[in-house]
PDB file of N, CA, C and O in Angstrom:
ATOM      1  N   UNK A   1      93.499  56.886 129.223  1.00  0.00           N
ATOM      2  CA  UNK A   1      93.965  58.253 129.296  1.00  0.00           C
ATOM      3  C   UNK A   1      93.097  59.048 130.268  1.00  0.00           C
ATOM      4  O   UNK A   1      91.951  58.651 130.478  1.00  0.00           O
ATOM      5  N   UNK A   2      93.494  59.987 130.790  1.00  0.00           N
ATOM      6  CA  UNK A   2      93.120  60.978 132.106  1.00  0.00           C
ATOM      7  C   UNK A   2      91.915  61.897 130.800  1.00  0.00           C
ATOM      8  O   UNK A   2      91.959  61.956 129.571  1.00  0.00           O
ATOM      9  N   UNK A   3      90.895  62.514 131.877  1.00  0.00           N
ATOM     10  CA  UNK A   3      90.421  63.357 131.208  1.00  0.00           C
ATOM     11  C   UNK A   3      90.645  64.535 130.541  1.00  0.00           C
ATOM     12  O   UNK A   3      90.233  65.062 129.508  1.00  0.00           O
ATOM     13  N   UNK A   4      91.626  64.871 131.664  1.00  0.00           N
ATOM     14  CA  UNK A   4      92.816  66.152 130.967  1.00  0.00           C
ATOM     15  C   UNK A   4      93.411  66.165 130.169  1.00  0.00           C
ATOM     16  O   UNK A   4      93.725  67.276 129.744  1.00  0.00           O
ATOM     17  N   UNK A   5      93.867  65.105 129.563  1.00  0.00           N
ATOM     18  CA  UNK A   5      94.597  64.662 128.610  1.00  0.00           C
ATOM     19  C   UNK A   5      94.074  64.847 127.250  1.00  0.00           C
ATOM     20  O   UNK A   5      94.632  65.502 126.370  1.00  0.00           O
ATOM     21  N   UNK A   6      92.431  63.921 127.095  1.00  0.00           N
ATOM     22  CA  UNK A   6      91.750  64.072 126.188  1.00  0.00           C
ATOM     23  C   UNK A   6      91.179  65.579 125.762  1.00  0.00           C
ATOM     24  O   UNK A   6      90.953  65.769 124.567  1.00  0.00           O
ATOM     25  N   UNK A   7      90.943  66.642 126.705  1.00  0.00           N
ATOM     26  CA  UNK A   7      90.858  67.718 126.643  1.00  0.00           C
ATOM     27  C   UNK A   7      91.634  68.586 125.915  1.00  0.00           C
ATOM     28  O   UNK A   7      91.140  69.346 125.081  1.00  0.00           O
ATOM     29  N   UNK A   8      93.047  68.528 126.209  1.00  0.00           N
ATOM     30  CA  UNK A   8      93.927  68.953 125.809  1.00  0.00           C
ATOM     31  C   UNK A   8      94.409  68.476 124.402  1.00  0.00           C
ATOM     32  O   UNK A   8      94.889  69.209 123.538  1.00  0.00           O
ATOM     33  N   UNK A   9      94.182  66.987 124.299  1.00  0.00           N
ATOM     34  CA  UNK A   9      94.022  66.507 123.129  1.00  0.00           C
ATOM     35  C   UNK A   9      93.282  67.499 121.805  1.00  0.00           C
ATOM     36  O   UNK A   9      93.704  67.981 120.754  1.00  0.00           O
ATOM     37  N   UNK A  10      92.139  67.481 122.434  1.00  0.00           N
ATOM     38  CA  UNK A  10      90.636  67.875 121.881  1.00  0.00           C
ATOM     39  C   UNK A  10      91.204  69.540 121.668  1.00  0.00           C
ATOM     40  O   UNK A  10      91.144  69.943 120.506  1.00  0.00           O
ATOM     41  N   UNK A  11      91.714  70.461 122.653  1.00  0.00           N
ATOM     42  CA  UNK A  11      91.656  71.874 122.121  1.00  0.00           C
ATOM     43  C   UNK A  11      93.045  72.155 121.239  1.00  0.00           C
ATOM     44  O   UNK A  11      93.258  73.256 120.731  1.00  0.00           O
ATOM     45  N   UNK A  12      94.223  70.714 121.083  1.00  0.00           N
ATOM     46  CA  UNK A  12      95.014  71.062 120.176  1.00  0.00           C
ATOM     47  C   UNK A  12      94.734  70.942 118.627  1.00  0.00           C
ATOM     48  O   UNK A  12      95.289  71.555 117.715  1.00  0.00           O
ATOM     49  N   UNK A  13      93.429  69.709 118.542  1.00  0.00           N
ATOM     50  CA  UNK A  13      93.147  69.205 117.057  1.00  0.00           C
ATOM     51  C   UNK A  13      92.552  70.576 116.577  1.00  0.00           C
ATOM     52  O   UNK A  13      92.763  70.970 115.429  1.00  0.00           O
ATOM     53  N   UNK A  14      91.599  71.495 117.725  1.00  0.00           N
ATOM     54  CA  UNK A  14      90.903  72.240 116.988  1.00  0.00           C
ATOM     55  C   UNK A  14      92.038  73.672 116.785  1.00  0.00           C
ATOM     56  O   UNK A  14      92.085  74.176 115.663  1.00  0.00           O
ATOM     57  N   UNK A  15      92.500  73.985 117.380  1.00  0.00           N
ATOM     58  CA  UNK A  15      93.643  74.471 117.075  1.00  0.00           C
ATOM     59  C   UNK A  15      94.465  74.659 115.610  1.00  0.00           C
ATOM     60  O   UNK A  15      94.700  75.583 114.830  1.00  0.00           O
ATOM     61  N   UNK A  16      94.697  73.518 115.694  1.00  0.00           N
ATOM     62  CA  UNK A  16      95.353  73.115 113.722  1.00  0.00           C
ATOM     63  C   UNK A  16      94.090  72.883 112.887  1.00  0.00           C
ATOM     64  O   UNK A  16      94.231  73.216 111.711  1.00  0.00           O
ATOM     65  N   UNK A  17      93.259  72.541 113.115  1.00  0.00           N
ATOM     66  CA  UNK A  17      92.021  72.841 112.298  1.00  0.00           C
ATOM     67  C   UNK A  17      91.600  74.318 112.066  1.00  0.00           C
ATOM     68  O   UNK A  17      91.021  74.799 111.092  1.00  0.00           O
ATOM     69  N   UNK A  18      91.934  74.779 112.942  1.00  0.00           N
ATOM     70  CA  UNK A  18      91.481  76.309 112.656  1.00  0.00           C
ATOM     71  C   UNK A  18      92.655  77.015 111.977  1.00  0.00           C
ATOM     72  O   UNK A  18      92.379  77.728 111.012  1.00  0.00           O
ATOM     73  N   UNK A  19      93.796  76.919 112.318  1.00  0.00           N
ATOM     74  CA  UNK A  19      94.790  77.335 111.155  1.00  0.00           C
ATOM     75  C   UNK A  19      95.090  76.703 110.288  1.00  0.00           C
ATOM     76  O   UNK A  19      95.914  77.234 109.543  1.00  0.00           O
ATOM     77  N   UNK A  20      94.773  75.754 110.036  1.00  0.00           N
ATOM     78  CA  UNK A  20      94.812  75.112 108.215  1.00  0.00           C
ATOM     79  C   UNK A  20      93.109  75.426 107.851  1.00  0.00           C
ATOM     80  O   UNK A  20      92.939  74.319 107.340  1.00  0.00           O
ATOM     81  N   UNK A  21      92.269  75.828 107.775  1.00  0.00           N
ATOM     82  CA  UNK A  21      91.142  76.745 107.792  1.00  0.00           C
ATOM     83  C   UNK A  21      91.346  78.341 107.538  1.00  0.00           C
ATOM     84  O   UNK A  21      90.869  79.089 106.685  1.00  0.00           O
ATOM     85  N   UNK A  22      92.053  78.515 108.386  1.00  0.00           N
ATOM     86  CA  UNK A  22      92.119  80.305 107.904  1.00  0.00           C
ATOM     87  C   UNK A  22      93.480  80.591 107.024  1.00  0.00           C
ATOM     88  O   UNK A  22      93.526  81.637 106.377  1.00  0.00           O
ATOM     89  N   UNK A  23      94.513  79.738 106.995  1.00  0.00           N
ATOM     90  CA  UNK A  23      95.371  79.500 106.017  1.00  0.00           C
ATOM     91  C   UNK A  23      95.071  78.864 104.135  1.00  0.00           C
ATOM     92  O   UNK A  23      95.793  78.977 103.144  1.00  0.00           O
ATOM     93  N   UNK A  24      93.659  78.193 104.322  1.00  0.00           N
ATOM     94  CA  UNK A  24      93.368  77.714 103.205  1.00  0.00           C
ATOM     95  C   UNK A  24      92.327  79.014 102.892  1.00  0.00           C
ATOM     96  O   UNK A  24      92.551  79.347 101.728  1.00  0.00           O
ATOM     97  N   UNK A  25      91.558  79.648 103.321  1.00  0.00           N
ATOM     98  CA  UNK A  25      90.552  80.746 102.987  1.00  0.00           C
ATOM     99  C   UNK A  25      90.962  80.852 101.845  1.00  0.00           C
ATOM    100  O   UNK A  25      92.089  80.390 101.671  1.00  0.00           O
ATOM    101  N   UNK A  26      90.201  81.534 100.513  1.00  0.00           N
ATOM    102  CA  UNK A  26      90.375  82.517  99.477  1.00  0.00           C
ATOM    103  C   UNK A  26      90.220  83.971  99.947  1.00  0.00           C
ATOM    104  O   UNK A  26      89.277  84.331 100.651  1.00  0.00           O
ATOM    105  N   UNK A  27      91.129  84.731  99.549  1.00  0.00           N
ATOM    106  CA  UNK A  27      90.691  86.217  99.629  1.00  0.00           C
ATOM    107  C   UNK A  27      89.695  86.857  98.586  1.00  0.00           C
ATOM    108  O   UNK A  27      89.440  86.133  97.624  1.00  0.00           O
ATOM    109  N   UNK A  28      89.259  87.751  98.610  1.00  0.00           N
ATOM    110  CA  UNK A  28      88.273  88.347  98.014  1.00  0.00           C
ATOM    111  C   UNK A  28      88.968  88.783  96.832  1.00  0.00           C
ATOM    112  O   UNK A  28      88.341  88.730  95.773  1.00  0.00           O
ATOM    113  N   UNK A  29      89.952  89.134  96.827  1.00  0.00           N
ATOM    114  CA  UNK A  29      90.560  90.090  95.381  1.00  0.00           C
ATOM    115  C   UNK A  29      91.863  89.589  95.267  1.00  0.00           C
ATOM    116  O   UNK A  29      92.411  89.397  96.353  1.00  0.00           O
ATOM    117  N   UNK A  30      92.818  89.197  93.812  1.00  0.00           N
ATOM    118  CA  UNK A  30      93.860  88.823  93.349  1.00  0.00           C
ATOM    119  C   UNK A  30      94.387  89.300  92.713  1.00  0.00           C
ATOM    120  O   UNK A  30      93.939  89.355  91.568  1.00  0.00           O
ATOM    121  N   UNK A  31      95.878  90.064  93.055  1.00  0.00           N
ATOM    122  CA  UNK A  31      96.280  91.310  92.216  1.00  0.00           C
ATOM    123  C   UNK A  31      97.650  90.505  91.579  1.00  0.00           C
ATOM    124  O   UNK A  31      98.383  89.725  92.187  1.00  0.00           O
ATOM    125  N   UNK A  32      97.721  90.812  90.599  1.00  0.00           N
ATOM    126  CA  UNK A  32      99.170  90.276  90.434  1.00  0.00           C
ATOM    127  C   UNK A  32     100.416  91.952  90.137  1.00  0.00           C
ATOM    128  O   UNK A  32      99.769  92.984  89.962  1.00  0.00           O
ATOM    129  N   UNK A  33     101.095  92.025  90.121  1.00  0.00           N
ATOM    130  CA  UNK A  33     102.084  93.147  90.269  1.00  0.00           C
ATOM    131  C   UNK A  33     103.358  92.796  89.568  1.00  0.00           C
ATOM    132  O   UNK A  33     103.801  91.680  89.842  1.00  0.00           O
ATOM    133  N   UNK A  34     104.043  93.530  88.711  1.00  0.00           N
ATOM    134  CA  UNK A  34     105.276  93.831  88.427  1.00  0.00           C
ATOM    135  C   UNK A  34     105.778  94.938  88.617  1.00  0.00           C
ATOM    136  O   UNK A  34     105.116  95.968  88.752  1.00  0.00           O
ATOM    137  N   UNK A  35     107.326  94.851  88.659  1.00  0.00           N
ATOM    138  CA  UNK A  35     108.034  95.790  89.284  1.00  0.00           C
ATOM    139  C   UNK A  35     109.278  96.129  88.218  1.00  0.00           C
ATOM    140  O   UNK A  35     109.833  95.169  87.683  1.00  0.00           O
ATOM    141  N   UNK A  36     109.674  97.344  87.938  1.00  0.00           N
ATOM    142  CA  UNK A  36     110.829  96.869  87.372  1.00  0.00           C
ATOM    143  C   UNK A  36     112.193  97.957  88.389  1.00  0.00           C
ATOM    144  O   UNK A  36     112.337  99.158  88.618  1.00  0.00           O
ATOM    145  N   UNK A  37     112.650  97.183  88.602  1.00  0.00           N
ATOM    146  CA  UNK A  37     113.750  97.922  89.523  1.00  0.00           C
ATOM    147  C   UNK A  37     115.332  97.289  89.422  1.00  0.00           C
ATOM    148  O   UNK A  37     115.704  96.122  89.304  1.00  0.00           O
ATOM    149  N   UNK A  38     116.040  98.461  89.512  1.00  0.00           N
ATOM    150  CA  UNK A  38     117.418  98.440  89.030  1.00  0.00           C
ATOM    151  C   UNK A  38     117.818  97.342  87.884  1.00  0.00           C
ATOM    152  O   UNK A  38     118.777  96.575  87.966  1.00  0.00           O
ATOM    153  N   UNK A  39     116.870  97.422  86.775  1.00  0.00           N
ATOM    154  CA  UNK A  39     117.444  96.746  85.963  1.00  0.00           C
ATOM    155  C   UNK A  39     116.773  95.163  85.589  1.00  0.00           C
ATOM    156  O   UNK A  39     117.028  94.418  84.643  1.00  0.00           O
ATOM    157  N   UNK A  40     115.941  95.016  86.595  1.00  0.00           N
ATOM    158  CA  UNK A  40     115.414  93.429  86.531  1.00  0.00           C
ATOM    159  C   UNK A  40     113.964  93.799  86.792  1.00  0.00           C
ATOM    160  O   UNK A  40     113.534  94.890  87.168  1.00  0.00           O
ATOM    161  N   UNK A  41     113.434  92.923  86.581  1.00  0.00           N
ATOM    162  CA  UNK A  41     111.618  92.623  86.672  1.00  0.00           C
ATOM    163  C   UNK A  41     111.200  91.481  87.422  1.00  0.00           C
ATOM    164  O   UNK A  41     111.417  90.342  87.009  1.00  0.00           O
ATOM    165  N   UNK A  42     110.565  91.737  88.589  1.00  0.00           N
ATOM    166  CA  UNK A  42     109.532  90.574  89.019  1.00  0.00           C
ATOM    167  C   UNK A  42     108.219  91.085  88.698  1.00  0.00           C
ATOM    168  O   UNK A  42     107.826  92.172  88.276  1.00  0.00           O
ATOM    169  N   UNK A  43     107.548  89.806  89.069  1.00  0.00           N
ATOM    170  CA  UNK A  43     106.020  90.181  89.455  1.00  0.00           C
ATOM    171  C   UNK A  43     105.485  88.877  90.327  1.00  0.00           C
ATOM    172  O   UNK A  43     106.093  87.859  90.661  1.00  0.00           O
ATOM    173  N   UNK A  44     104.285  89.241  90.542  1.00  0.00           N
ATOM    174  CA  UNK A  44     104.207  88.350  91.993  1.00  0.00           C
ATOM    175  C   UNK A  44     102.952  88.905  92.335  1.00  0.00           C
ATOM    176  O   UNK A  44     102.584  90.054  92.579  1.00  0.00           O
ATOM    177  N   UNK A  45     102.130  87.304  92.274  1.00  0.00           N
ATOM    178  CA  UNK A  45     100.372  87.605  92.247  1.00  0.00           C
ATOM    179  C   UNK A  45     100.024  87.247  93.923  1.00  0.00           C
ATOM    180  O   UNK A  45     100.807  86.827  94.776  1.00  0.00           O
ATOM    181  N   UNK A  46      99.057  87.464  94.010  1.00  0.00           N
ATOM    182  CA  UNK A  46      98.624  88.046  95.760  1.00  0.00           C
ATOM    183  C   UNK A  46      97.341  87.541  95.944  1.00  0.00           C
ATOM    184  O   UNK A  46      96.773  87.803  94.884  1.00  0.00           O
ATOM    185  N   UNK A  47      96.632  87.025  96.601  1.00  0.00           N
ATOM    186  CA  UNK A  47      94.861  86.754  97.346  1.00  0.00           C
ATOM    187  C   UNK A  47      94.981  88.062  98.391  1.00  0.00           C
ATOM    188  O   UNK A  47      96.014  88.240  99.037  1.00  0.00           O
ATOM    189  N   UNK A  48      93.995  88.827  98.477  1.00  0.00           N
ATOM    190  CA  UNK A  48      94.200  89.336  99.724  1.00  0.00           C
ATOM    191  C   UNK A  48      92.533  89.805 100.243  1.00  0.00           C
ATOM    192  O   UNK A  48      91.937  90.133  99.218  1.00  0.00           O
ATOM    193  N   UNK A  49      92.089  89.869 100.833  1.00  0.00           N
ATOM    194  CA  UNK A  49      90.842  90.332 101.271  1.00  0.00           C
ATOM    195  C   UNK A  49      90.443  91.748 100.637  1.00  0.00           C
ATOM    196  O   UNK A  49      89.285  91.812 100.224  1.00  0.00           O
ATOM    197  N   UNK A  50      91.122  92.725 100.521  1.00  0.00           N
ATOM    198  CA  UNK A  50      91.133  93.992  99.811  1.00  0.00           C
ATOM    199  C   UNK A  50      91.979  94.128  98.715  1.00  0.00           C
ATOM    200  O   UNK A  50      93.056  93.531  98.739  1.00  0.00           O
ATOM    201  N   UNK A  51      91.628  94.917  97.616  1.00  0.00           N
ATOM    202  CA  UNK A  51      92.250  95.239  96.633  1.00  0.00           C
ATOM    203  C   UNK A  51      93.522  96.037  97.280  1.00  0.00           C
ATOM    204  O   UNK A  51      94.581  95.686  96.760  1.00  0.00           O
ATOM    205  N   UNK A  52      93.623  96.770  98.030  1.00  0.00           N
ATOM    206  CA  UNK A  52      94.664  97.885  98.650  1.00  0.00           C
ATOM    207  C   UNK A  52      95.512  96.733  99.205  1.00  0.00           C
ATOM    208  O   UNK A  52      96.540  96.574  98.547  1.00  0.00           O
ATOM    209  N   UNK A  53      95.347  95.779 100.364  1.00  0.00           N
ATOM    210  CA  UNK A  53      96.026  94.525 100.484  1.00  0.00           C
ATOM    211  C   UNK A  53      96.811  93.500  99.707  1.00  0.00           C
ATOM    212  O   UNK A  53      97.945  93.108  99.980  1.00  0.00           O
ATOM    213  N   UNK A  54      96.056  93.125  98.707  1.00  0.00           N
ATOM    214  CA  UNK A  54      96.749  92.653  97.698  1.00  0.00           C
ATOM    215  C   UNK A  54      97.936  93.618  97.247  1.00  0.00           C
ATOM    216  O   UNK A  54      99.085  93.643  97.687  1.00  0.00           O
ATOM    217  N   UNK A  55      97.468  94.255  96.443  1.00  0.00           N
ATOM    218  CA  UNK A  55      98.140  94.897  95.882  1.00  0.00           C
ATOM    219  C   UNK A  55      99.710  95.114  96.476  1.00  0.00           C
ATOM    220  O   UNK A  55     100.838  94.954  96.010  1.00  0.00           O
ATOM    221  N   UNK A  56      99.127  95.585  97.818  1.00  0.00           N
ATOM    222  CA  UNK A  56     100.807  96.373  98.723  1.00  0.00           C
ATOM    223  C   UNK A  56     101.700  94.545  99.224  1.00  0.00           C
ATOM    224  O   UNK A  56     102.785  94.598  99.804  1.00  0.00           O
ATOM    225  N   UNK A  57     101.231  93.515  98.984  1.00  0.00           N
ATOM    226  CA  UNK A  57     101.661  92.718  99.394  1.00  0.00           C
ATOM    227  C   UNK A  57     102.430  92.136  97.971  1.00  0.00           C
ATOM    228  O   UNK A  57     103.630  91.877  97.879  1.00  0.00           O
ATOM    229  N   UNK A  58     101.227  91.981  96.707  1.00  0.00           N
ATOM    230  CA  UNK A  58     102.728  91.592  95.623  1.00  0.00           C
ATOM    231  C   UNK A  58     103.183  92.857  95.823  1.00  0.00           C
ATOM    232  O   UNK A  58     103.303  92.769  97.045  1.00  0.00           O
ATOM    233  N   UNK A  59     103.539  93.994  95.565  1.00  0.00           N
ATOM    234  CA  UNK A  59     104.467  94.582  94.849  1.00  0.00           C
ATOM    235  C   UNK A  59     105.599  94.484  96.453  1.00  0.00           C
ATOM    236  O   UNK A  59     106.775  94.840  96.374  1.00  0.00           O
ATOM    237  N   UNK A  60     105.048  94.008  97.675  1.00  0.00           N
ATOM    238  CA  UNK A  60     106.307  93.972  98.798  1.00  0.00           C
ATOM    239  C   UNK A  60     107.161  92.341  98.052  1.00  0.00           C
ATOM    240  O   UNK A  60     108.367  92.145  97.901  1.00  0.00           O
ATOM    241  N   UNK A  61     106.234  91.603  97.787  1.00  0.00           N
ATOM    242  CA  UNK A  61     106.566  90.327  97.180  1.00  0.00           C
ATOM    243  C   UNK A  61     107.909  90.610  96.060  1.00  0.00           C
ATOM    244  O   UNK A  61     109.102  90.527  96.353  1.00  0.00           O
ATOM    245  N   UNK A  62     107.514  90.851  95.141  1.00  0.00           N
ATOM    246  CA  UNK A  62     108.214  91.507  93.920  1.00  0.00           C
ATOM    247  C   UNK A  62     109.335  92.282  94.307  1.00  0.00           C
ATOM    248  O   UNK A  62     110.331  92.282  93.583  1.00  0.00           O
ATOM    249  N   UNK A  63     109.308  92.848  95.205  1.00  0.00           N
ATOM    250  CA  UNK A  63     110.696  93.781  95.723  1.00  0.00           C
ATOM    251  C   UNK A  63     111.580  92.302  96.428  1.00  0.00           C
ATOM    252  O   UNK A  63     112.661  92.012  95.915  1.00  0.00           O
ATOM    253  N   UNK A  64     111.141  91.603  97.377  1.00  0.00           N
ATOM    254  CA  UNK A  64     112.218  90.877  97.759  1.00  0.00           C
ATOM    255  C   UNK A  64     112.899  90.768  96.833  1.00  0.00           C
ATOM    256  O   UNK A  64     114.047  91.211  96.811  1.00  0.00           O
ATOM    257  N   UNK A  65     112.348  90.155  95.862  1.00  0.00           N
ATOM    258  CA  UNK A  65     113.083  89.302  94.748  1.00  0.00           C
ATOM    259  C   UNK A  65     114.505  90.007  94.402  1.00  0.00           C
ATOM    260  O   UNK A  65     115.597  89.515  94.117  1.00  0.00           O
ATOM    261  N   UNK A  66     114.022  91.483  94.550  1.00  0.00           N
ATOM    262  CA  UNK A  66     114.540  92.656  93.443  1.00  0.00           C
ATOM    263  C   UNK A  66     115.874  92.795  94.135  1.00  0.00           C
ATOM    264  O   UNK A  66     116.981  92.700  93.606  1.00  0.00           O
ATOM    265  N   UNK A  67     115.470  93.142  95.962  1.00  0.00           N
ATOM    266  CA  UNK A  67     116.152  94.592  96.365  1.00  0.00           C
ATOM    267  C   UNK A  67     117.119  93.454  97.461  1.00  0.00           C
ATOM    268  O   UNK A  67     116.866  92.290  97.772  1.00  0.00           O
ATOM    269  N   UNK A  68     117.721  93.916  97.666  1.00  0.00           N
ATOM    270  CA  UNK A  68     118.791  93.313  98.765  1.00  0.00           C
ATOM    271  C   UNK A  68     118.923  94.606 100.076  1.00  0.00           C
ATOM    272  O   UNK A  68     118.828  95.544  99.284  1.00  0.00           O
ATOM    273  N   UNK A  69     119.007  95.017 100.881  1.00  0.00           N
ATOM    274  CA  UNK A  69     119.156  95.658 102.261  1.00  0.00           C
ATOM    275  C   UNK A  69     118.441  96.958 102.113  1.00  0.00           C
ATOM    276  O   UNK A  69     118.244  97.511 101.031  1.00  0.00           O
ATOM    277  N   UNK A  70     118.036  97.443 103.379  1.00  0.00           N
ATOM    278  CA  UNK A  70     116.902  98.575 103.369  1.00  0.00           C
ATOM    279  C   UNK A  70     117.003  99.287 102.883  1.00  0.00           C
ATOM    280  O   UNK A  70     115.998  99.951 102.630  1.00  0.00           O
ATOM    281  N   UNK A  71     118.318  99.707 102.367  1.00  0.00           N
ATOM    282  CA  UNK A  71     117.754 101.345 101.462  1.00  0.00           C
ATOM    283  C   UNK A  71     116.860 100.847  99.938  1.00  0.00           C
ATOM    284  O   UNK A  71     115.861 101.438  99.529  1.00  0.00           O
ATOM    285  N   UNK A  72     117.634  99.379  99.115  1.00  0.00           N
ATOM    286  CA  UNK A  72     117.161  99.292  97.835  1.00  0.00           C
ATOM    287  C   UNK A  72     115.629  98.450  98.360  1.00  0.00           C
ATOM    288  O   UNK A  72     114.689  98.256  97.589  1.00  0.00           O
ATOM    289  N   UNK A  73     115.644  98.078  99.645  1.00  0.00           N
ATOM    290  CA  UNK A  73     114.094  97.352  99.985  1.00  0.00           C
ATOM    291  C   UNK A  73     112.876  98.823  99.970  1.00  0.00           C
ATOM    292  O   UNK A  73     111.759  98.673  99.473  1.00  0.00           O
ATOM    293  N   UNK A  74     113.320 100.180 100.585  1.00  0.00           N
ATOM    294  CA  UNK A  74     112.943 101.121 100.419  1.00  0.00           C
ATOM    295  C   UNK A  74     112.279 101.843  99.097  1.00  0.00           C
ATOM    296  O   UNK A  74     111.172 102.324  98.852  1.00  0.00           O
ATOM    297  N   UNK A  75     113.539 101.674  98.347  1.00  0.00           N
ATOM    298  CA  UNK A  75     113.366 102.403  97.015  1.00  0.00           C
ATOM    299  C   UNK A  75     112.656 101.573  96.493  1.00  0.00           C
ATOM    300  O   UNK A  75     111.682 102.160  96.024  1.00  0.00           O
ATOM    301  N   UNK A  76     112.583 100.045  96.234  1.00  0.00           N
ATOM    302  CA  UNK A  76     111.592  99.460  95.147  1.00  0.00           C
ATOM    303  C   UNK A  76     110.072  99.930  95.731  1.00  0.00           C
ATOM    304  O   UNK A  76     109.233 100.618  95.150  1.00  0.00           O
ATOM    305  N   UNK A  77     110.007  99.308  97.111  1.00  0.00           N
ATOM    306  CA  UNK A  77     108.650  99.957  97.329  1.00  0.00           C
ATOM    307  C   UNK A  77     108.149 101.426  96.940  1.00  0.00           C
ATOM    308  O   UNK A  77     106.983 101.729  96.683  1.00  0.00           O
ATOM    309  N   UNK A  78     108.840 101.957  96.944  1.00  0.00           N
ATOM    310  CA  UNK A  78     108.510 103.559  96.060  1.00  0.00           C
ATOM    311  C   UNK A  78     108.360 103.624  94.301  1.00  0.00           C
ATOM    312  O   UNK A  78     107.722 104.322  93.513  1.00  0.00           O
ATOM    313  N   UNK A  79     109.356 102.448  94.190  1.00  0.00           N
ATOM    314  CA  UNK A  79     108.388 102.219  92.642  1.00  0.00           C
ATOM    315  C   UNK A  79     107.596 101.997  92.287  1.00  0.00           C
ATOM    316  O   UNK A  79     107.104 100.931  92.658  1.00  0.00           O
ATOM    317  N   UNK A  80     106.803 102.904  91.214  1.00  0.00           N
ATOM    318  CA  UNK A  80     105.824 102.458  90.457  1.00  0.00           C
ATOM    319  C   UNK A  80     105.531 101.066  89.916  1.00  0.00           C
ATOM    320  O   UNK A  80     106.091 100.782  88.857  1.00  0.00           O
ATOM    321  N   UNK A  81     104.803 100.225  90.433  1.00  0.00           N
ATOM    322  CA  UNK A  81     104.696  98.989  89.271  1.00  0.00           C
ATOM    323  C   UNK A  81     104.543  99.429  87.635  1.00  0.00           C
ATOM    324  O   UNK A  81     104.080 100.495  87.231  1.00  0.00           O
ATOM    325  N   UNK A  82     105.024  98.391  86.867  1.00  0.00           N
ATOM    326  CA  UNK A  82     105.371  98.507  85.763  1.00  0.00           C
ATOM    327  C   UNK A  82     104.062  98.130  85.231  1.00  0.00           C
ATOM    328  O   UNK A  82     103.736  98.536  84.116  1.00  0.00           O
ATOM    329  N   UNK A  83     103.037  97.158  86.144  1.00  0.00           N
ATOM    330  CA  UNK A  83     101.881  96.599  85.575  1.00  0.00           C
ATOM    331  C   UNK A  83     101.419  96.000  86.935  1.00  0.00           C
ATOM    332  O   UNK A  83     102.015  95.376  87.813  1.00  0.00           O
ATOM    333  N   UNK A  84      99.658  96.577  86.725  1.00  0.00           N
ATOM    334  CA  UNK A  84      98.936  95.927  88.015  1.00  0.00           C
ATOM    335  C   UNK A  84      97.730  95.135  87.182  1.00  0.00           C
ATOM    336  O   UNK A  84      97.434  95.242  85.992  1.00  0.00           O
ATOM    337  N   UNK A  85      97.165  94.341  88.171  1.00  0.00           N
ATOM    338  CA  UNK A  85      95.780  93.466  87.178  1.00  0.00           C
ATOM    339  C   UNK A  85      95.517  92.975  88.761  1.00  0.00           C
ATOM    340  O   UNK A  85      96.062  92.227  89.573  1.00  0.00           O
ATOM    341  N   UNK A  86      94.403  93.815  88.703  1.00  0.00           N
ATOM    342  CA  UNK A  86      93.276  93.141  90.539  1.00  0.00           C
ATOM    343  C   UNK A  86      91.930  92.308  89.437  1.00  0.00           C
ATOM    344  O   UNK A  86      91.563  92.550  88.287  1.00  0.00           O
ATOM    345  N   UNK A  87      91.574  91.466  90.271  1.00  0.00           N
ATOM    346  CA  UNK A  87      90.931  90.985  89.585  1.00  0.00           C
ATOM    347  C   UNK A  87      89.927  90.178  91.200  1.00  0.00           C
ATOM    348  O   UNK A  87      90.315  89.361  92.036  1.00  0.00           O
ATOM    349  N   UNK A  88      88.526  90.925  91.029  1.00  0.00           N
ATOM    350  CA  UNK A  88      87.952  89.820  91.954  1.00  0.00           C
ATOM    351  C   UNK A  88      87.755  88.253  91.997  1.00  0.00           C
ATOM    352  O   UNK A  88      87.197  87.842  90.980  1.00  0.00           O
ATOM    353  N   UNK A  89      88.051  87.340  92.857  1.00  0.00           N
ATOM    354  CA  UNK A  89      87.899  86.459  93.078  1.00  0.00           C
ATOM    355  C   UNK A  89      86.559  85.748  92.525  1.00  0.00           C
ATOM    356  O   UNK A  89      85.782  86.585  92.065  1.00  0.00           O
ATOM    357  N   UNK A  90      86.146  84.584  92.460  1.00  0.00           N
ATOM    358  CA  UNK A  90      85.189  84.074  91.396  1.00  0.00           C
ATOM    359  C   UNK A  90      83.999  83.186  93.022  1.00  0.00           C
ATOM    360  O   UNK A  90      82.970  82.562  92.763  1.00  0.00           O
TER     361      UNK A  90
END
């Protein structure tokens, strides 16, 4: 094989090493979230580096489940969770 080759080799392995690396990380804080909207309940737990992160990510989590097209994707996010629990990472 050409040297270029192996090079290129070499900066793709580290490449996927570095995103299965920052894809495996733990976040600092784990929120889990419920929602109750139009009638149904999710909830939907989160890693996120910040408590504020977590958090806004289940309860965006928890709305998919919920809401079907932007106005009801809108409104769940304006709901109150029904129940939050952050909990730092160990």
């Amino acid at each position: 094989m050409k040297r270029t080759s192996w090079v290129a080799l070499a900066a793709l392995v580290g490449l996927i090493g570095y995103v299965v690396w920052a894809s495996l990380r733990l976040g600092g804080v784990r929120c889990e979230v419920c929602i109750e909207f139009d009638g149904r309940q999710a909830c939907r737990a989160v890693d996120g580096e910040s408590e504020r992160d977590a958090r806004e990510a289940a309860r965006t989590n928890a709305c998919a489940l919920l809401a079907s097209g932007v106005t009801d994707s809108m409104a769940c996010g304006r709901t109150e969770p029904s129940r939050v629990d952050c909990r730092p990472r160990p």
